[in-house]
KELOVEX-281556 format. One record per residue (C-alpha): x, y, z; residue number from 1. Coordinates in steps of 0.25 Angstrom, whole numbers, plus 5000, padded with zeros to 4 digits. Layout:
N
{site {X, Y, Z}, NUM}
...
# end
This chain:
136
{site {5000, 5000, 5000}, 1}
{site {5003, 5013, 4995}, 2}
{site {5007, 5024, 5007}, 3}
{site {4998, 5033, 5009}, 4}
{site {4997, 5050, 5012}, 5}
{site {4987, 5061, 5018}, 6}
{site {4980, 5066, 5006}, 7}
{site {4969, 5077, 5011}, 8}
{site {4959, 5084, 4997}, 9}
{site {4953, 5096, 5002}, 10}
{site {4944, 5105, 4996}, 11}
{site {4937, 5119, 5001}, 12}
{site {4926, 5113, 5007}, 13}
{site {4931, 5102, 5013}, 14}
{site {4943, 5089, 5015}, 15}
{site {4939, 5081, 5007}, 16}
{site {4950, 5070, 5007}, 17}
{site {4960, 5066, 5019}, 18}
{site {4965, 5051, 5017}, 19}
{site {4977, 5043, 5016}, 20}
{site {4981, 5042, 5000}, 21}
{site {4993, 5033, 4992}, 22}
{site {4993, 5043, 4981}, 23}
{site {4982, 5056, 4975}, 24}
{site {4986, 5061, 4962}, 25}
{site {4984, 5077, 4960}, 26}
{site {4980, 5085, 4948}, 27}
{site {4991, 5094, 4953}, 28}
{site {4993, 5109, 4943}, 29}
{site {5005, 5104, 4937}, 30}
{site {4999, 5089, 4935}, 31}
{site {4995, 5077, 4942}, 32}
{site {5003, 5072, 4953}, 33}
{site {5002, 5059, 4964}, 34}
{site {5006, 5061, 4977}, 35}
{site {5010, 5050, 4985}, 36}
{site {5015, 5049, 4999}, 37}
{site {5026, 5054, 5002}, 38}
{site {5024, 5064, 4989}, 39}
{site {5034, 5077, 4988}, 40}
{site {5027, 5089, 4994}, 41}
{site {5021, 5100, 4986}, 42}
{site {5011, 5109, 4985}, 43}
{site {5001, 5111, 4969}, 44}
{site {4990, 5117, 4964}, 45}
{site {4977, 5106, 4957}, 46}
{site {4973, 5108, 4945}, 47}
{site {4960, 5100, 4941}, 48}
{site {4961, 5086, 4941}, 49}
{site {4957, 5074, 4951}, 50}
{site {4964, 5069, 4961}, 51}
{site {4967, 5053, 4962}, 52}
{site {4967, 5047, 4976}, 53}
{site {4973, 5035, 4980}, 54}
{site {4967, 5030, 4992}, 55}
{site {4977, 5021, 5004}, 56}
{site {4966, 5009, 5000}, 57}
{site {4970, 5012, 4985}, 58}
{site {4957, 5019, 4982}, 59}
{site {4956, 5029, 4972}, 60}
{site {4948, 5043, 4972}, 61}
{site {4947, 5053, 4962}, 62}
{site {4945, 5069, 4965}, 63}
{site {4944, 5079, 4954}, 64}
{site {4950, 5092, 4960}, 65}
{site {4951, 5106, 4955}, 66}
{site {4961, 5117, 4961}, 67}
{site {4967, 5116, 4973}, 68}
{site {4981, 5113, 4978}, 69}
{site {4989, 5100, 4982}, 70}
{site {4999, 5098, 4995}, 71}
{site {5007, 5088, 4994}, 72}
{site {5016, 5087, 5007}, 73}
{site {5020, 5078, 5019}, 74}
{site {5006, 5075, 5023}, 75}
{site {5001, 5071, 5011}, 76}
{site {4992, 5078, 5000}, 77}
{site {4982, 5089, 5002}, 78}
{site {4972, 5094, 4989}, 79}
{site {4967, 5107, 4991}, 80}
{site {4955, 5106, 4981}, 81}
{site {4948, 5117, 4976}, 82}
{site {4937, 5107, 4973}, 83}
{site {4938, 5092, 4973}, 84}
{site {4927, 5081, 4969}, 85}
{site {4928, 5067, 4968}, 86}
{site {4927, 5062, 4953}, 87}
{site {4915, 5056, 4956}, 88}
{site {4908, 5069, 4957}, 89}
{site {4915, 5077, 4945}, 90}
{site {4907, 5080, 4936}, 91}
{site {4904, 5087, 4921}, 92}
{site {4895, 5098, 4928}, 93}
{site {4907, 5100, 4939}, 94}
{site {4918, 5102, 4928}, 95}
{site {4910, 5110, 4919}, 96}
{site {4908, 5120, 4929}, 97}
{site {4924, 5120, 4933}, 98}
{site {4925, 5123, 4919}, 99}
{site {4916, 5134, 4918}, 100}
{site {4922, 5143, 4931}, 101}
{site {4936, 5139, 4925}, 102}
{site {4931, 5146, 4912}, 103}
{site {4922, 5157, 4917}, 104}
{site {4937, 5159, 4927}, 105}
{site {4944, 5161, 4914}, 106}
{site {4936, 5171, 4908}, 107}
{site {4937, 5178, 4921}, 108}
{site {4951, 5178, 4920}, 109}
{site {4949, 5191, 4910}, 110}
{site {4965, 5195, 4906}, 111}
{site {4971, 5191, 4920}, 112}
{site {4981, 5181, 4913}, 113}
{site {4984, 5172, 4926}, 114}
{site {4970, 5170, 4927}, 115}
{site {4967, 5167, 4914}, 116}
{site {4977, 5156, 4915}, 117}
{site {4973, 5151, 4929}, 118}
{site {4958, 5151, 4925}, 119}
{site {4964, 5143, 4912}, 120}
{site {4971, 5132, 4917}, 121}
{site {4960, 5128, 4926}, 122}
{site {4950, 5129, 4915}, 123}
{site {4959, 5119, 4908}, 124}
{site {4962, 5110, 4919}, 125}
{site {4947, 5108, 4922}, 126}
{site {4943, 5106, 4908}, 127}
{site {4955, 5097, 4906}, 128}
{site {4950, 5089, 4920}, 129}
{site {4936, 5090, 4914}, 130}
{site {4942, 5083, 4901}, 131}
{site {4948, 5074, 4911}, 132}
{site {4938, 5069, 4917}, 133}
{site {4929, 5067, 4905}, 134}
{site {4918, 5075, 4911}, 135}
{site {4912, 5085, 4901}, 136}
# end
């Protein structure tokens, strides 16, 4: 059996994960990464994606996440979520309306070149998560 770390998901409105893991593999802003025990510390921004949880029974669970930061440190793994939702419950309606305010940010973003770019990048990461997940 694999060894095993503290791996805690947090979103704003609540903690919604605080188990004992073998590995969670994280949709981190410069690509995916898997974090076992004894993994260097390091702290990232999310970009969307899910993240894949392996279970000390070997269990496996699926959580789309969008935004946020992972801790990688000592302890174990923290996921600051912005918002996180088992696969289960993703959904077209969900995605379609992520991609909306990601679109309507852009067009808020006016001639300030920073947010232009910000609002772009997330418009294409959940439109490329979207095209991922095959829900349209």
């Amino acid at each position: 059996m694999a060894e095993t770390f503290q791996f805690d998901l947090v979103s704003p409105e609540r903690l919604l994960m605080s188990d004992p893991v073998e590995q969670v593999t994280v949709p981190g802003a410069d690509g995916q990464f898997t974090v076992l025990k004894g993994h260097a510390p390091f702290l990232t921004t999310l970009k969307p994606g899910v993240l894949d949880i392996r279970s000390e029974d070997g269990a496996s669970q699926r959580i789309y996440v969008r935004g946020g930061f992972a801790d990688v440190n000592a302890s174990g793994l923290t996921v600051l979520a912005e918002q996180a939702m088992p696969m289960e419950e993703v959904n077209a309606e969900i995605m379609a309306q992520q991609i909306t305010d990601a679109q309507e940010d852009l067009a808020d973003a006016g001639d300030d070149a920073d947010k232009r770019a910000v609002a772009q990048k997330r418009l294409d990461d959940l439109k490329d998560i979207q095209r991922w997940l095959k829900v349209e």
